[in-house]
LUMTOR-419658 format. One record per residue (C-alpha): z, x, y; residue in one letter; residue number from 1. Coordinates in nm, 4 decimals, decimal comma. Layout:
<recs>
@up:Z	east:X	north:Y	residuo:A	num:NUM
...
</recs>
This chain:
<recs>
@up:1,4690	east:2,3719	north:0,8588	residuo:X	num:1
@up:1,5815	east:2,2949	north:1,2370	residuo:X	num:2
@up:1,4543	east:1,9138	north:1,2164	residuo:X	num:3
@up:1,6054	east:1,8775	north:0,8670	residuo:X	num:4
@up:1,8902	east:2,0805	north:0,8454	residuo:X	num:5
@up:1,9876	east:1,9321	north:0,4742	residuo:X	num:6
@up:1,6969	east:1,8383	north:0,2209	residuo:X	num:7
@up:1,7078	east:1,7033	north:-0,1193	residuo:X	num:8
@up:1,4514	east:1,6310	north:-0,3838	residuo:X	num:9
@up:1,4765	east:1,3364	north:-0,5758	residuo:X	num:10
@up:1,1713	east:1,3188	north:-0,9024	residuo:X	num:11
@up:1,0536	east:0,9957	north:-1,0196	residuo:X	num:12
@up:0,8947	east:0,9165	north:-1,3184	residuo:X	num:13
@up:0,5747	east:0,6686	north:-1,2886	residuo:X	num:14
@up:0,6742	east:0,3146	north:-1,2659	residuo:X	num:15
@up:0,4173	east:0,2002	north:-1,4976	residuo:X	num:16
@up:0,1561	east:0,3884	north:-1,7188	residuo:X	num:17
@up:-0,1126	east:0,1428	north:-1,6586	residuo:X	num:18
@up:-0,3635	east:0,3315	north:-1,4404	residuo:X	num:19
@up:-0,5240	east:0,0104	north:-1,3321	residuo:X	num:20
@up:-0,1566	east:-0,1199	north:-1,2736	residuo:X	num:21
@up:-0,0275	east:0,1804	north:-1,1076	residuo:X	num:22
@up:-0,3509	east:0,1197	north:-0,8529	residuo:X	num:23
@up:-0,2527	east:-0,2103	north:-0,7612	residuo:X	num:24
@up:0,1003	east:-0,1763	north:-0,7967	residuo:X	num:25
@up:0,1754	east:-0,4405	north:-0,5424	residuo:X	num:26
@up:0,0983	east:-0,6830	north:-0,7711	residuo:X	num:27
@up:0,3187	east:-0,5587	north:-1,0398	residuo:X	num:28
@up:0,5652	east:-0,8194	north:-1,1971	residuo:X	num:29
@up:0,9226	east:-0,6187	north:-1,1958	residuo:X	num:30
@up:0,9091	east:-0,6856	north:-1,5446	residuo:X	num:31
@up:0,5842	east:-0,4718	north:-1,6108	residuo:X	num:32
@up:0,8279	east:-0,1942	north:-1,4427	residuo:X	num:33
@up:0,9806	east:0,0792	north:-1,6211	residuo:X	num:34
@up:1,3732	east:0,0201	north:-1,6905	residuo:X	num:35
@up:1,3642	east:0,4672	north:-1,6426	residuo:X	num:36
@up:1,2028	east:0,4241	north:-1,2755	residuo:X	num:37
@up:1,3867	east:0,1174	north:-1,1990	residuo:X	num:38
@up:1,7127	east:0,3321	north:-1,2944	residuo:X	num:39
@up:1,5708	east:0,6379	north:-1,0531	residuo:X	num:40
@up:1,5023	east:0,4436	north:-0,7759	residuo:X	num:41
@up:1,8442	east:0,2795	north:-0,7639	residuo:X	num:42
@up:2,0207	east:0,6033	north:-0,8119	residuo:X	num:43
@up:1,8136	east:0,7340	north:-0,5064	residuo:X	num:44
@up:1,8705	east:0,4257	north:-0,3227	residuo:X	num:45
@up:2,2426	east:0,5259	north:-0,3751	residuo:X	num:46
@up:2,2226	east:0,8555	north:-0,2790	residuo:X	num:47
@up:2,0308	east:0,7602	north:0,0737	residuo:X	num:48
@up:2,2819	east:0,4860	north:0,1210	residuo:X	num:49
@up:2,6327	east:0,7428	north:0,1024	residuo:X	num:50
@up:2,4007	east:1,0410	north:0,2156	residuo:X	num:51
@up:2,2039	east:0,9310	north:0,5031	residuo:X	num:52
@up:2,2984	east:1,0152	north:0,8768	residuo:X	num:53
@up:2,2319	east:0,8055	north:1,0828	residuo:X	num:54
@up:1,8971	east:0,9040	north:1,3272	residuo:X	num:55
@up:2,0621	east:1,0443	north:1,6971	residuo:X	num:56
@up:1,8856	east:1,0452	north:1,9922	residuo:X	num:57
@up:2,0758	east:1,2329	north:2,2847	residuo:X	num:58
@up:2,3982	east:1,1516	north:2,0520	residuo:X	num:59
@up:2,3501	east:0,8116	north:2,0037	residuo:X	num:60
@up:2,2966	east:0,6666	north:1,6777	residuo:X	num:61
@up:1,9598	east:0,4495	north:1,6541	residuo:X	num:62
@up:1,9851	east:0,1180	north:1,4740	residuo:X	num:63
@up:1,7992	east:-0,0785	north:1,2453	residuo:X	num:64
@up:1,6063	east:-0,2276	north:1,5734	residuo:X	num:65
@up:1,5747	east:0,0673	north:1,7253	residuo:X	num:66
@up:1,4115	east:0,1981	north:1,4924	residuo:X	num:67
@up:1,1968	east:-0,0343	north:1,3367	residuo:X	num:68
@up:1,0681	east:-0,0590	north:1,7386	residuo:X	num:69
@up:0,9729	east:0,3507	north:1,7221	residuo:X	num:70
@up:0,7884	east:0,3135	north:1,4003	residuo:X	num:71
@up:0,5982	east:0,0067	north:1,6048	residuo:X	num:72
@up:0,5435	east:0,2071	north:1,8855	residuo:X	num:73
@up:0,3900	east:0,5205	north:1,6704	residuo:X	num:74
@up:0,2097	east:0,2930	north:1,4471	residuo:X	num:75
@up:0,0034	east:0,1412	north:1,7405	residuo:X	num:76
@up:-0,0404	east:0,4954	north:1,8945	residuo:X	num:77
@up:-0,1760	east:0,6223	north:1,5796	residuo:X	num:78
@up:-0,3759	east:0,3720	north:1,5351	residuo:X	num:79
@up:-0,5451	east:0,3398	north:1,8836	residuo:X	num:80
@up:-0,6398	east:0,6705	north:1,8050	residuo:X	num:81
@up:-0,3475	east:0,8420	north:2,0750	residuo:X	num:82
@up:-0,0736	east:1,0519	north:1,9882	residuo:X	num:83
@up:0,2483	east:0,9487	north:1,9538	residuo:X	num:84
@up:0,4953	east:0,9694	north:2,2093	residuo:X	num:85
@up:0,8612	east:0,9958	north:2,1321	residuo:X	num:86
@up:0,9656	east:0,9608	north:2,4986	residuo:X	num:87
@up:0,7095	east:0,6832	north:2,5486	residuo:X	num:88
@up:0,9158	east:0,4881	north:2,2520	residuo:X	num:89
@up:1,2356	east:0,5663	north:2,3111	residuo:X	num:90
@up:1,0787	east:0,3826	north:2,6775	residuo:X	num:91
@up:1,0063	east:0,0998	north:2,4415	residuo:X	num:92
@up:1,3504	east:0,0259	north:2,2838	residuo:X	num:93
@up:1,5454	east:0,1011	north:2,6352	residuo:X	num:94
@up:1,2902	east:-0,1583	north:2,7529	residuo:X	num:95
@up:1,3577	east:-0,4280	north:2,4810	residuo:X	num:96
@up:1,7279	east:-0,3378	north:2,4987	residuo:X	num:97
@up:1,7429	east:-0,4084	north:2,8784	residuo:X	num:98
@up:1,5593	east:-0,7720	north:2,8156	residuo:X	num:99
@up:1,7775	east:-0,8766	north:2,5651	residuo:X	num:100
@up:2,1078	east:-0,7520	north:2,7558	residuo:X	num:101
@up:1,9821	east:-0,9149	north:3,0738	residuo:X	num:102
@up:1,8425	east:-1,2329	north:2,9178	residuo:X	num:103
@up:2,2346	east:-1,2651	north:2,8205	residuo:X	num:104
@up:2,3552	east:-1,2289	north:3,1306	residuo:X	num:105
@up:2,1134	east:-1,4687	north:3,2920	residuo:X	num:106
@up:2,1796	east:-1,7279	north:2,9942	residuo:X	num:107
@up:2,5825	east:-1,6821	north:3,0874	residuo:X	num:108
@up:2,5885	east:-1,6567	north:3,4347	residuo:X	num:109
@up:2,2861	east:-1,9089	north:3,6009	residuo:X	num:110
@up:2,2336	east:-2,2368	north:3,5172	residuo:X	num:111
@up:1,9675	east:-2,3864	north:3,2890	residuo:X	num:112
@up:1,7477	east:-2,4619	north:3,5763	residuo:X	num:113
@up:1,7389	east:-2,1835	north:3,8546	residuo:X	num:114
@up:1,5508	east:-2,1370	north:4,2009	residuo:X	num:115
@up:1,2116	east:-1,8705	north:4,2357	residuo:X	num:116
@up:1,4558	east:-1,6870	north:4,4502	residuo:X	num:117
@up:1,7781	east:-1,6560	north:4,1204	residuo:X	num:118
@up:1,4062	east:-1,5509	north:3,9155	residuo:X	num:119
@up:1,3617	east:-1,2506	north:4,2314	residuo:X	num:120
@up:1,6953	east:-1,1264	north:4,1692	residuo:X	num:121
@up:1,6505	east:-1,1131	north:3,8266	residuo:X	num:122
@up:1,3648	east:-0,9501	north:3,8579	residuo:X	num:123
@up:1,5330	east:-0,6581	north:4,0974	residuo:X	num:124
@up:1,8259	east:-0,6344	north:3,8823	residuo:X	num:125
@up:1,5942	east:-0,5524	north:3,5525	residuo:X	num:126
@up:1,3753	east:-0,2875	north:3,8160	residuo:X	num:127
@up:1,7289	east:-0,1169	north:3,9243	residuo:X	num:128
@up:1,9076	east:-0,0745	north:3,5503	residuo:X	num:129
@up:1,5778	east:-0,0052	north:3,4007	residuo:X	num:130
@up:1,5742	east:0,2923	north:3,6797	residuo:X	num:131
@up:1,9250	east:0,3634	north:3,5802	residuo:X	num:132
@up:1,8483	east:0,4177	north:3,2059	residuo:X	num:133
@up:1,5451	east:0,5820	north:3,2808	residuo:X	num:134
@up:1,6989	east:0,8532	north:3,4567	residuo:X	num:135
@up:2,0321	east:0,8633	north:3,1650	residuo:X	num:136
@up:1,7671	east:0,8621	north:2,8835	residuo:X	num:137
@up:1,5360	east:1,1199	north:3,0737	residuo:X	num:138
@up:1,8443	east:1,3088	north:3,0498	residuo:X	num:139
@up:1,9471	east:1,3059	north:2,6607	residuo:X	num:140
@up:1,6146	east:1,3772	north:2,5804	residuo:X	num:141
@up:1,5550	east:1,6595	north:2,7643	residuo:X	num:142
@up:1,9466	east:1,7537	north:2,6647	residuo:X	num:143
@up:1,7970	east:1,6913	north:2,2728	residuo:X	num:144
@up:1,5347	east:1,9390	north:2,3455	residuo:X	num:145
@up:1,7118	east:2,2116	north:2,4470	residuo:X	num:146
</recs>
């Protein structure tokens, strides 16, 4: 009840009556759907749509990205056989997040071609703000915890 403070149930009738259908239901044609489900699963497409929060992490909503980065991360854990590690991908999108920020930065502020020595100092400025936002999201997840 602590993780998911507000739950819902939301029934669903089968989408086909075909067994051998419902097995492969990938293949289905939309048509071969029933109109009932197809009404269900719009209403509860709805409902998550005005309902939903959006996932926090030390108070800071997750996006799209974000997210779809965790559910990489845990889906490789899983299946290498290790457990999951929320702090490890949480690591993962700070990680991405830096590249993309500082690949913007580079792109605005240094020429097309640059020196080995530009590519150093890019280098130490991704080491020093990824230290930074280590130690801030090392922070809001132990905050989180408590």
């Amino acid at each position: 009840a602590e993780a998911f403070p507000t739950r819902d149930c939301f029934a669903l009738v089968r989408p086909v009556t075909d067994e051998a259908k419902l097995a492969n239901f990938a293949t289905v044609e939309t048509s071969d759907i029933r109109a009932l489900f197809l009404e269900q699963a719009d209403a509860l497409r709805g409902k998550i749509l005005t309902e939903a929060q959006p996932k926090k992490v030390g108070g800071h909503a997750a996006d799209g990205r974000a997210l779809l980065t965790l559910a990489e991360s845990f889906a490789t854990a899983a299946n290498s056989g290790e457990v999951p590690s929320i702090q490890g991908a949480f690591q993962r999108v700070r990680e991405d997040r830096l590249e993309e920020a500082l690949a913007g930065v580079v792109a605005t502020v240094l020429p097309p071609e640059h020196s080995e020595a530009q590519e150093d100092d890019e280098t130490a400025a991704r080491m020093a703000v990824g230290s930074e936002e280590e130690a801030k999201l090392s922070n809001e997840l132990q905050a989180a915890a408590r």
